[in-house]
C-alpha atoms as an extended CHARMM CRD file, in Angstrom:
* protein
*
        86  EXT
         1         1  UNK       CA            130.9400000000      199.5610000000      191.4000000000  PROA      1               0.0000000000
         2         2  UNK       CA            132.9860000000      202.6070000000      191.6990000000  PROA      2               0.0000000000
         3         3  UNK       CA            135.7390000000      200.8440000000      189.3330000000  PROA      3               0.0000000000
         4         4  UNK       CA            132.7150000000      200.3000000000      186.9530000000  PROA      4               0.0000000000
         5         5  UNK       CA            131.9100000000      204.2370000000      186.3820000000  PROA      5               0.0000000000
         6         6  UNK       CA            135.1410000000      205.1730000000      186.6800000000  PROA      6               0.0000000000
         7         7  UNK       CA            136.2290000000      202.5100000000      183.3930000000  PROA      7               0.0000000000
         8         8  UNK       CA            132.9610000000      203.9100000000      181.8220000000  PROA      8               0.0000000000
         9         9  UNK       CA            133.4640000000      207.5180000000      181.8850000000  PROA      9               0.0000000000
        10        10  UNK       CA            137.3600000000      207.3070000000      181.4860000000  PROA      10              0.0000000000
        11        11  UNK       CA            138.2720000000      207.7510000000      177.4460000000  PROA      11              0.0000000000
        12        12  UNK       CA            141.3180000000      205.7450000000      177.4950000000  PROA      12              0.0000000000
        13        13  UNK       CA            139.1580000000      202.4530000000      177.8240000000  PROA      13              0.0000000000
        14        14  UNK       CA            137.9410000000      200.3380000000      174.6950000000  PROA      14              0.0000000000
        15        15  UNK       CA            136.9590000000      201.5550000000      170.9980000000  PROA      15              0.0000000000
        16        16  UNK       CA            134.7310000000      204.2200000000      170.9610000000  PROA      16              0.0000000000
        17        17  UNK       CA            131.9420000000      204.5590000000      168.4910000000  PROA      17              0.0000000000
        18        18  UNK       CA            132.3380000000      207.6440000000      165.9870000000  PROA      18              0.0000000000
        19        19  UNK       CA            129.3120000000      209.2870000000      163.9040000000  PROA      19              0.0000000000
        20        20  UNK       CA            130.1200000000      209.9890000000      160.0790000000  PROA      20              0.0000000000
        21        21  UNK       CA            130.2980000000      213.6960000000      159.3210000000  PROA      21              0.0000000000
        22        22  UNK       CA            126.8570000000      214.5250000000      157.0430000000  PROA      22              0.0000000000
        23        23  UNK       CA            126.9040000000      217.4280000000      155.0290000000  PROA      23              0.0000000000
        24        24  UNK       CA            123.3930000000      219.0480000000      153.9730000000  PROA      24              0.0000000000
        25        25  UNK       CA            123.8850000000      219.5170000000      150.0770000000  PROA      25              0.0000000000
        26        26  UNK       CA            123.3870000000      222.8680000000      149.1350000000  PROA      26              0.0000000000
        27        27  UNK       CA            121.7140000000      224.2980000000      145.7610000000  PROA      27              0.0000000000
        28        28  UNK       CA            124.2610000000      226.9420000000      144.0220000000  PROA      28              0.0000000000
        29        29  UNK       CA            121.5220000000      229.7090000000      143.8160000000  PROA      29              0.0000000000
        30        30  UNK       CA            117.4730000000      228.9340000000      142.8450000000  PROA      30              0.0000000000
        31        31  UNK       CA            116.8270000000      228.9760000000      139.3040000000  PROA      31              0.0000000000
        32        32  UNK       CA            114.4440000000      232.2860000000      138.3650000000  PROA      32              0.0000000000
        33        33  UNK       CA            110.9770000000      231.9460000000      137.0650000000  PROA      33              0.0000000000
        34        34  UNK       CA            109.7310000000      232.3340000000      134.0320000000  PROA      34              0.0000000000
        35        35  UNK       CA            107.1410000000      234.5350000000      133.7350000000  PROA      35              0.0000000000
        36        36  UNK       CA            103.7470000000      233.8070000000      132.8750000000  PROA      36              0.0000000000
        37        37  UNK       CA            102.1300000000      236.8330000000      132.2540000000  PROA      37              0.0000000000
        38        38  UNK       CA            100.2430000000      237.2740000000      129.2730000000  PROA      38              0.0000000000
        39        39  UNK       CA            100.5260000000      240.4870000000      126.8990000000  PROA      39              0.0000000000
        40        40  UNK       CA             97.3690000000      242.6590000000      128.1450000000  PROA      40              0.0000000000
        41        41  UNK       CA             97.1790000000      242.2530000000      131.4150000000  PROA      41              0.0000000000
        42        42  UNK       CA             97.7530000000      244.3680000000      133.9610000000  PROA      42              0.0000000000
        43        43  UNK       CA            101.4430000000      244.7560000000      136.2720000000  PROA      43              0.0000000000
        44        44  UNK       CA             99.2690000000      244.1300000000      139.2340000000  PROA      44              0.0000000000
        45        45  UNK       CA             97.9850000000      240.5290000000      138.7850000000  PROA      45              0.0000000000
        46        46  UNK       CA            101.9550000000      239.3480000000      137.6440000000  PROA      46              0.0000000000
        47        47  UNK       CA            102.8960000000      240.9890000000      140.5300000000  PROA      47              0.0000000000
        48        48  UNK       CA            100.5430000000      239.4500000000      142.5080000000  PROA      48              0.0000000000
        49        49  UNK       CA            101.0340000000      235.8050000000      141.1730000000  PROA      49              0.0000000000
        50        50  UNK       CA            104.5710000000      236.6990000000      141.9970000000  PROA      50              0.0000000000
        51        51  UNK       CA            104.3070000000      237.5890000000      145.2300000000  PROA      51              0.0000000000
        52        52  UNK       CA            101.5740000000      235.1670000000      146.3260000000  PROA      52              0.0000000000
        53        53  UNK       CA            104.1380000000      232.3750000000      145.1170000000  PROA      53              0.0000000000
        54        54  UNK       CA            107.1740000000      234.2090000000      147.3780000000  PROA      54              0.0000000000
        55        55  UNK       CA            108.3410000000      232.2070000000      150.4140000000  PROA      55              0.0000000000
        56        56  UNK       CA            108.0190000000      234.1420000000      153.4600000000  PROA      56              0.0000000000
        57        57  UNK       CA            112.0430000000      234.6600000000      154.0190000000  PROA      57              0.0000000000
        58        58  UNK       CA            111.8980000000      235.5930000000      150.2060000000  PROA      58              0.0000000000
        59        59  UNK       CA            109.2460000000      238.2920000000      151.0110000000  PROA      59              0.0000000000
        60        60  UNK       CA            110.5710000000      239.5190000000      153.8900000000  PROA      60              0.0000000000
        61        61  UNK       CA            113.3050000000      240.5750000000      151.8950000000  PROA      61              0.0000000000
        62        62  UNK       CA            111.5880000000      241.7210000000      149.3050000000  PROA      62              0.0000000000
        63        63  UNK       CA            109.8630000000      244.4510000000      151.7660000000  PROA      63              0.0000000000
        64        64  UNK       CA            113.6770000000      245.5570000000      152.9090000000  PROA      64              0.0000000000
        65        65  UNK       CA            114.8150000000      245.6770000000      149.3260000000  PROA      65              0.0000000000
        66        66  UNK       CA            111.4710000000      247.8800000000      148.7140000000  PROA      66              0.0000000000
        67        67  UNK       CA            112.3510000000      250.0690000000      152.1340000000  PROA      67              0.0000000000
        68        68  UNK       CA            108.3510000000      249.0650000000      153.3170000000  PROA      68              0.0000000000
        69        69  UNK       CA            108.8440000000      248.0910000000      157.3350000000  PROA      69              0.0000000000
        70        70  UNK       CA            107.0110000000      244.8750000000      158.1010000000  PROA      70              0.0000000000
        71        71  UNK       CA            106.8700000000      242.7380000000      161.1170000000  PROA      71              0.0000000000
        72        72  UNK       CA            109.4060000000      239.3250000000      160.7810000000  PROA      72              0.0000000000
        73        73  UNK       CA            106.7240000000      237.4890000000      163.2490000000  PROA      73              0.0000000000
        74        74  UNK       CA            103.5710000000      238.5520000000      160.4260000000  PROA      74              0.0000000000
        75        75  UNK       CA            101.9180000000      235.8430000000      158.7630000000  PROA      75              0.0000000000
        76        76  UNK       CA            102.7630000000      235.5430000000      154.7230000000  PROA      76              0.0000000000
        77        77  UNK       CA             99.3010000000      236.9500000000      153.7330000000  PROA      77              0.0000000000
        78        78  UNK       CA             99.8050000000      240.2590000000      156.0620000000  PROA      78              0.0000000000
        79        79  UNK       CA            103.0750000000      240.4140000000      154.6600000000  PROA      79              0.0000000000
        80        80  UNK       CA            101.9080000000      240.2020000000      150.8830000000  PROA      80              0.0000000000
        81        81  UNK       CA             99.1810000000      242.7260000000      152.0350000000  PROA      81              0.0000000000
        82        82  UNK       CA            101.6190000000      245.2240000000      153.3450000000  PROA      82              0.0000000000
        83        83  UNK       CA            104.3320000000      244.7830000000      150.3940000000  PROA      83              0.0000000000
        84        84  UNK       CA            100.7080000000      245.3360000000      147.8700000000  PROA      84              0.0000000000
        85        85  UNK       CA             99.9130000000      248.8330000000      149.9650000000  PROA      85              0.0000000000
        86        86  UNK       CA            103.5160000000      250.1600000000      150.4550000000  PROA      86              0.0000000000
């Protein structure tokens, strides 16, 4: 039995099995929006379409790019809340 573990565990015995190497593809950089904001309205409501439609990474740094301190661990809506108010 002892031979057994010691033929298992050993690497110089038999063919070992090897996993292909699987590289996540990766987008060059995300293509911008177009905005949708019609002539008359107010900066406000495209800025809120714009932020409601952020990802939370996005407006996290969105805040640091602004200089407004939020908390990482906030939930999106605080943080769209806080970024609104300054």
């Amino acid at each position: 039995m002892f031979q057994w573990l010691k033929n298992l565990i050993s690497s110089d015995n038999g063919p070992t099995l090897k996993r292909p190497v699987v590289t996540p593809k990766v987008d060059a950089a995300p293509k911008a929006k177009k905005s949708t904001a019609v002539a008359g309205k107010t900066k406000s409501k495209a800025a809120k379409t714009d932020l409601e439609s952020m990802t939370k990474p996005q407006l996290l740094e969105h805040a640091k790019k602004k200089g407004i301190k939020v908390n990482a661990s906030a939930k999106k809506a605080d943080l769209v809340k806080k970024i609104k108010n300054g």
